[in-house]
Short mmCIF file of the C-alpha atoms (twelve columns), coordinates in Angstrom:
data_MODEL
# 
_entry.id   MODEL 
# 
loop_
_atom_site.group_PDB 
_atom_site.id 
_atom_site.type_symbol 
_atom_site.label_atom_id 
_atom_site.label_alt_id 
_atom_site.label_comp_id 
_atom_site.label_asym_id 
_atom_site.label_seq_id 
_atom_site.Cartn_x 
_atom_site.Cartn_y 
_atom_site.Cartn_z 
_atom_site.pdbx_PDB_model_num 
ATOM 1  C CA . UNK A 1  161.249 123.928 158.245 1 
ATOM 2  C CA . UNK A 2  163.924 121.356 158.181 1 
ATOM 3  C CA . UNK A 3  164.980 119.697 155.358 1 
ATOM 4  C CA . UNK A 4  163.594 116.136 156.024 1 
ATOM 5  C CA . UNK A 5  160.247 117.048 156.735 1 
ATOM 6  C CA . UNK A 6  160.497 119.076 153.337 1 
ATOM 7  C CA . UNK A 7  161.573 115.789 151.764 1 
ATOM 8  C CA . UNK A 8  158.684 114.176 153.530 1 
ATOM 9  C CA . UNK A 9  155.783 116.113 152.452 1 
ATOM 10 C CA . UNK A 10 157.161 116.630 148.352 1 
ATOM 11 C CA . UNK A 11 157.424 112.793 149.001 1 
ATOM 12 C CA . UNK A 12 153.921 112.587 149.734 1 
ATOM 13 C CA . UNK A 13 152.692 115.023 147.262 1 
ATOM 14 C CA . UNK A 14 154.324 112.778 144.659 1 
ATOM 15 C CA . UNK A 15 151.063 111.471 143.510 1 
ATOM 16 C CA . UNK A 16 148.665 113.550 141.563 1 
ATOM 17 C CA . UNK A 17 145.827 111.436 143.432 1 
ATOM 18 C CA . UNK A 18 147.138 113.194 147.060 1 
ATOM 19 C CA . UNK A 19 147.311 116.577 145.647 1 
ATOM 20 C CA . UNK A 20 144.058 116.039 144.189 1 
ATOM 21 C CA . UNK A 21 142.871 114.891 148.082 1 
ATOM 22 C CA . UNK A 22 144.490 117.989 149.376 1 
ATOM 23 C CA . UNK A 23 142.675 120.328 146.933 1 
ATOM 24 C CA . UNK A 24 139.814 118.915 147.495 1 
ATOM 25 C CA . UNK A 25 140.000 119.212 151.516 1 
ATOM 26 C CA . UNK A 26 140.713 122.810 151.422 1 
ATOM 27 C CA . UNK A 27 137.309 123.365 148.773 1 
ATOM 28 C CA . UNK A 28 135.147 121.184 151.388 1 
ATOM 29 C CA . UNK A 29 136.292 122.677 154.708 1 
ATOM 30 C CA . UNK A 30 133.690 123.969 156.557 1 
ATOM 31 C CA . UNK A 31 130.812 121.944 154.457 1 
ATOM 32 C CA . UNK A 32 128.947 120.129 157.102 1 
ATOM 33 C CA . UNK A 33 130.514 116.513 157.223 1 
ATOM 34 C CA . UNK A 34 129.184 115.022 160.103 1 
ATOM 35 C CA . UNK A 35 127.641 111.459 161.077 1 
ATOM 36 C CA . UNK A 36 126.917 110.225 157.344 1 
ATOM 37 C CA . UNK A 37 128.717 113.353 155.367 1 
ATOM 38 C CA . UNK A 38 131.557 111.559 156.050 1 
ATOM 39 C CA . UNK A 39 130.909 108.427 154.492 1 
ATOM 40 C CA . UNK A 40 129.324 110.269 151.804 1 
ATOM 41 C CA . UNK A 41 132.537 112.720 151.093 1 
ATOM 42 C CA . UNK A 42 134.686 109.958 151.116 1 
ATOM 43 C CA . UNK A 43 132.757 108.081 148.581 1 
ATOM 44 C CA . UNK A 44 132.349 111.299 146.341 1 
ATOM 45 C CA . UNK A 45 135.748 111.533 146.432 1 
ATOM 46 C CA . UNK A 46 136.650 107.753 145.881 1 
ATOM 47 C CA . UNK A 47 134.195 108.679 142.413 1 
ATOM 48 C CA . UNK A 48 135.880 111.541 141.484 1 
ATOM 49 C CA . UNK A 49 139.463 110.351 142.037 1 
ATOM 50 C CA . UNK A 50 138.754 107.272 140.409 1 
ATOM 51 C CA . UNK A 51 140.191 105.201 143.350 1 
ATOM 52 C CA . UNK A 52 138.816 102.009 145.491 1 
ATOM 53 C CA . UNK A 53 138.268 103.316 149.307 1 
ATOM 54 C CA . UNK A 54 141.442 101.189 150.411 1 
ATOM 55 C CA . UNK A 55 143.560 103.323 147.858 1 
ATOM 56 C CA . UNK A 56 141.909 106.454 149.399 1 
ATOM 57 C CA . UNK A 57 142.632 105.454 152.999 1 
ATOM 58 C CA . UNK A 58 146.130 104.625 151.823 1 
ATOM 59 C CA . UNK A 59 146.463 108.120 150.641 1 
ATOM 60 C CA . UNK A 60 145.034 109.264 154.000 1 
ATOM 61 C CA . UNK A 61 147.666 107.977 156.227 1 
ATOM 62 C CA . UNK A 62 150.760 108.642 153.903 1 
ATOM 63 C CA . UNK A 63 149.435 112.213 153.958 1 
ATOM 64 C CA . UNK A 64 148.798 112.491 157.602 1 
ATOM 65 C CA . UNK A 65 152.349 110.977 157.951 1 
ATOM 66 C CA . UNK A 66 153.777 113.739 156.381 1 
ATOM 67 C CA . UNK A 67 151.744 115.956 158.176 1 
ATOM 68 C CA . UNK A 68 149.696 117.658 155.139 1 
ATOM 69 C CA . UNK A 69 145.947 116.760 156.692 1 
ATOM 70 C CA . UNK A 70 145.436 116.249 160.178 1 
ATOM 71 C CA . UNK A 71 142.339 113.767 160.860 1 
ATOM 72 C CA . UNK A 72 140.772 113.658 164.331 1 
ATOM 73 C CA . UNK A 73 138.477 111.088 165.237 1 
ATOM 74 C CA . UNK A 74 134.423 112.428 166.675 1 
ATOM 75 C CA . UNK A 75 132.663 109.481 167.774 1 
ATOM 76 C CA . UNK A 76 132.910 106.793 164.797 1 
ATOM 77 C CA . UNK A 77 133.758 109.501 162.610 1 
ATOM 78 C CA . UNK A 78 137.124 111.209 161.469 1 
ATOM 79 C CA . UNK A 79 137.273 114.668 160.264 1 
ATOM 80 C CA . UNK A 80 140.531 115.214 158.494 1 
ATOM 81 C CA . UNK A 81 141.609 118.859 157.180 1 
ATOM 82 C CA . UNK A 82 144.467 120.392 155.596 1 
ATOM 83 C CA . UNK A 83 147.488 121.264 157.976 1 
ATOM 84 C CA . UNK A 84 147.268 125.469 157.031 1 
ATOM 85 C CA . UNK A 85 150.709 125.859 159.114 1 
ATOM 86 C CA . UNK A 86 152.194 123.657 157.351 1 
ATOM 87 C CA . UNK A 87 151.387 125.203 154.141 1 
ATOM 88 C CA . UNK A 88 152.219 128.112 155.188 1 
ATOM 89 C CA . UNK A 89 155.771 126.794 156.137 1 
ATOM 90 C CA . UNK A 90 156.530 125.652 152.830 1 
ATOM 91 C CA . UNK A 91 155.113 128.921 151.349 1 
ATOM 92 C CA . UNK A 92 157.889 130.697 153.370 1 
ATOM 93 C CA . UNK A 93 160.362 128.042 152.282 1 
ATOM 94 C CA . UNK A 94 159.958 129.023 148.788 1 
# 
C-alpha cells in the first residue's frame, strides 16, 4: 500500500463520527437494506451518530474518497459497504 493512500484513509478516519460509520457498516452487512431499509439505516444512523443527514452524506463521500466503503447505486438506492481489501491492506501494513 503506498504511502499516500495510507495518508488518505488515516486522513479520513480522523473523525470519530467516520469510524463510528465504518463500525457500524461492517455490524449491518448482510441485514436486508433494500428499497426503504435504506432510508431507514441511514436515518438510524443519523440518530445514533447524532448528525443531520447532510453531515452523514458528507462523511459518505470523504470515506468513499479514501476508499474505506464502496457505495453502488441499485435503482434509487445506494448500498455502500466496507472496502474488506482495503482493510486488510492496512492490517498487513501494520
Amino acid at each position: 500500500m503506498e504511502l499516500d493512500e495510507m495518508a488518505k484513509v488515516f486522513k479520513a478516519l480522523g473523525c470519530g463520527q467516520r469510524i463510528r460509520i465504518v463500525q457500524m457498516l461492517r455490524e449491518w452487512e448482510g441485514i436486508d437494506t433494500c428499497c426503504d431499509g435504506v432510508l431507514k439505516a441511514f436515518t438510524r444512523m443519523c440518530d445514533e451518530i447524532e448528525v443531520s443527514r447532510s453531515t452523514l452524506s458528507h462523511h459518505f463521500k470523504e470515506l468513499e474518497n479514501a476508499g474505506l466503503i464502496v457505495c453502488e447505486r441499485q435503482g434509487q438506492a445506494m448500498q455502500c459497504k466496507v472496502n474488506e481489501a482495503l482493510l486488510a491492506k492496512m492490517k498487513d501494513f501494520f
